[in-house]
N, C-alpha and C positions, 0 to 999 in steps of 0.2 A: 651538331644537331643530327638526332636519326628519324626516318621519315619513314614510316610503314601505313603505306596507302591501303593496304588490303585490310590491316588490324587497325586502321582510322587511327595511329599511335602515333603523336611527336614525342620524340625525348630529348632536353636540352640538359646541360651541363653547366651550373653556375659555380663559381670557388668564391670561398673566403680565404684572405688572403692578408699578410699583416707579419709586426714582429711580433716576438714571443710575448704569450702573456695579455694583448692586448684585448680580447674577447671573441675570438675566430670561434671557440668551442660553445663559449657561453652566449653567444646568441643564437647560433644552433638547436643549442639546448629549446633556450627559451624561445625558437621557432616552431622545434615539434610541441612542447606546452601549451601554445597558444590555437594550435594548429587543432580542427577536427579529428576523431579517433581514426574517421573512418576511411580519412586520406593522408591517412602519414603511414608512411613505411617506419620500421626498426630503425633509430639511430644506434649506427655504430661507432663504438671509440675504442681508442685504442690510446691507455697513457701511463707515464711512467709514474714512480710514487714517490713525485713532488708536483703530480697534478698537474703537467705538461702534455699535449698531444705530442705523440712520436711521429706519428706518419699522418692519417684522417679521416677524417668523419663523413659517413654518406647518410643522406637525409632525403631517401625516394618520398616525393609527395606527387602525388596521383592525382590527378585534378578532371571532372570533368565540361569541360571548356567550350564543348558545343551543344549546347543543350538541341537534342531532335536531330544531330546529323552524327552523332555518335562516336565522337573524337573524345581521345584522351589525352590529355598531356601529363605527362612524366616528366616531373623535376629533380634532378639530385643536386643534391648539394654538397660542397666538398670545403674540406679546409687545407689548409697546408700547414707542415710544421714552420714556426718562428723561427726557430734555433739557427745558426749562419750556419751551424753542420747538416745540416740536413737540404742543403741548397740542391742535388738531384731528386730529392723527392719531391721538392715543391715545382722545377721545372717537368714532374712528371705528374702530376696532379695537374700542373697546366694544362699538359697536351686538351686538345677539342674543347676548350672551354670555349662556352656562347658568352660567358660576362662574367668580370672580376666583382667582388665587392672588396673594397680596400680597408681594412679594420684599422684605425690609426687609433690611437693611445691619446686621451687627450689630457693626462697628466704633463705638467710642466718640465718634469725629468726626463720625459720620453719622446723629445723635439726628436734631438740626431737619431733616436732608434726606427721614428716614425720615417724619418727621412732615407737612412741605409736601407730600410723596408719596400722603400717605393722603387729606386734606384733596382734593388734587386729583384723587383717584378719586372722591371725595363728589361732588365739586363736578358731575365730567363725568358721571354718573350720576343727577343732577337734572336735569342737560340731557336726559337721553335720555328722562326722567322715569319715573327707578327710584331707590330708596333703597338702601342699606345692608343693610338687614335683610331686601328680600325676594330679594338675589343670594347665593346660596352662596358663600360665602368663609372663606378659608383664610389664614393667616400664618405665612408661614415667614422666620426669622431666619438668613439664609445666611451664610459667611465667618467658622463657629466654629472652622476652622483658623488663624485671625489672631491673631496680639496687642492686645493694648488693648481688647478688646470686652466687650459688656455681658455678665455672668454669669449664668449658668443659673440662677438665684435670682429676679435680677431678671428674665429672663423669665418666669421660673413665677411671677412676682407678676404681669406682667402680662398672661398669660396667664388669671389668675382675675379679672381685673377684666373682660375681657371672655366673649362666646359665642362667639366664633370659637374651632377648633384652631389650635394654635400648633406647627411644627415647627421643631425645631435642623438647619442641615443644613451641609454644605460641599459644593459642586457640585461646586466641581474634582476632590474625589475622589469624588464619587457618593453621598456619605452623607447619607441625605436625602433625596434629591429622588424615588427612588421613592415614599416614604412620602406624601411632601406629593402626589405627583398623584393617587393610588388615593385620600390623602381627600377630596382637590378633587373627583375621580370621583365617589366616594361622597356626597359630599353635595349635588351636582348630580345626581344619578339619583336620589336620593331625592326630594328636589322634583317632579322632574321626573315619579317615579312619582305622589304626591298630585294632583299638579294634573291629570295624563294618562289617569292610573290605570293604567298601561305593564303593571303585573303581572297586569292580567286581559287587558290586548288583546295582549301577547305572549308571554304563560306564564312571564315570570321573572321574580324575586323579584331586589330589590337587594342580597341580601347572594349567590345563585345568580352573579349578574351579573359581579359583583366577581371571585368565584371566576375563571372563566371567562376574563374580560378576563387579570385577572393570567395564567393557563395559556395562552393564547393571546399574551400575551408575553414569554414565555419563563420564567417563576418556576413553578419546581417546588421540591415537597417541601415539609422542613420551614423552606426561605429563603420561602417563600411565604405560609408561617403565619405567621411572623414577622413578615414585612411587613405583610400585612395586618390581622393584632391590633396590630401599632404604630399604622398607620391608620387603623382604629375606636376604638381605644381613645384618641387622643389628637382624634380626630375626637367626641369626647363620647358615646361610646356603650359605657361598659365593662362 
């Protein structure tokens, strides 16, 4: 996180993170689609021509978060490459991350890739020397438009074996992927409030924040309650 009390500016750092192919780029995508014109920054990419991300994707979304006290918050967004070759760019795409979201594959072929995937987030987060437990993280089970993939059973089983939020999403069509970022949001500002105490030095509260972020890109009404009680409530807070 960067903190500039004179330009009322937070900027946080979220990644997507996952093996290859599994939708890191493609929810991205369908993040800035869904998103306001007039708070999304340029997505950039960067990919080879078999439609692979090489290195990744930044996704500045500019929010403004305190309505009357003149804050902004700055989001970007990051992917990492999938490929087992590219494992120092993804531990360098980690550095200063506020919160993971974990793109797992929820095609039935894609068990043990989901699994080396998670492992080698572990792995490169030791390097950086951070753990598991004190990175807000998030798992989303993307590609439940597909045949062959694992049931919504089985991820609500293993969903309760761990603390992370678990969300079902399909990128390509958009289902999803809001939900998964407002709780990545959410449970990075929260942290970030304990350890900062953000809600006394800036007058707002994480759940004010949220509001606000969401109204500021574009979700009105009652798509916005929606969203965001899917968000909380599968973010473990119902």
């Amino acid at each position: 996180m960067q903190l500039n009390f004179s330009a009322r500016e937070v900027a946080i750092k979220l990644v997507y993170y996952g093996p290859a192919l599994s939708g890191k780029t493609t929810n991205l995508k369908a993040l800035h689609e869904l998103s306001r014109e007039g708070s999304r920054g340029r997505l950039m990419t960067l990919e080879t021509k078999d439609d692979r991300t090489l290195f990744f994707d930044m996704l500045p979304l500019v929010l403004e978060a305190g309505e009357g006290t003149g804050l902004s918050l700055r989001v970007k967004v990051f992917t990492v490459p999938g490929q087992v070759v590219h494992a120092s760019t993804r531990r360098l795409v980690l550095q200063g991350a506020d919160g993971v979201a974990f793109i797992a594959d929820s095609q039935l072929s894609e068990v043990a890739n989901n699994a080396a995937s998670y492992l080698d987030l572990r792995s490169n987060l030791k390097e950086l020397g951070r753990t598991m437990s004190d990175v807000p993280l998030v798992i989303q089970f993307n590609k439940r438009d597909l045949p062959d993939i694992r049931s919504d059973e089985e991820i609500a089983s293993l969903a309760k074996r761990g603390k992370e939020p678990v969300y079902k999403a399909s990128a390509v069509t958009g289902e999803g992927v809001v939900e998964s970022f407002f709780g990545l949001l959410d449970r990075a500002w929260r942290k970030l409030d304990v350890e900062h105490d953000l809600t006394h030095k800036l007058g707002v509260g994480p759940d004010a924040l949220l509001e606000r972020a969401a109204a500021s890109l574009g979700y009105e009404g009652e798509g916005r309650a929606r969203m965001l009680s899917s968000a909380r409530v599968e973010g473990g807070r119902s």
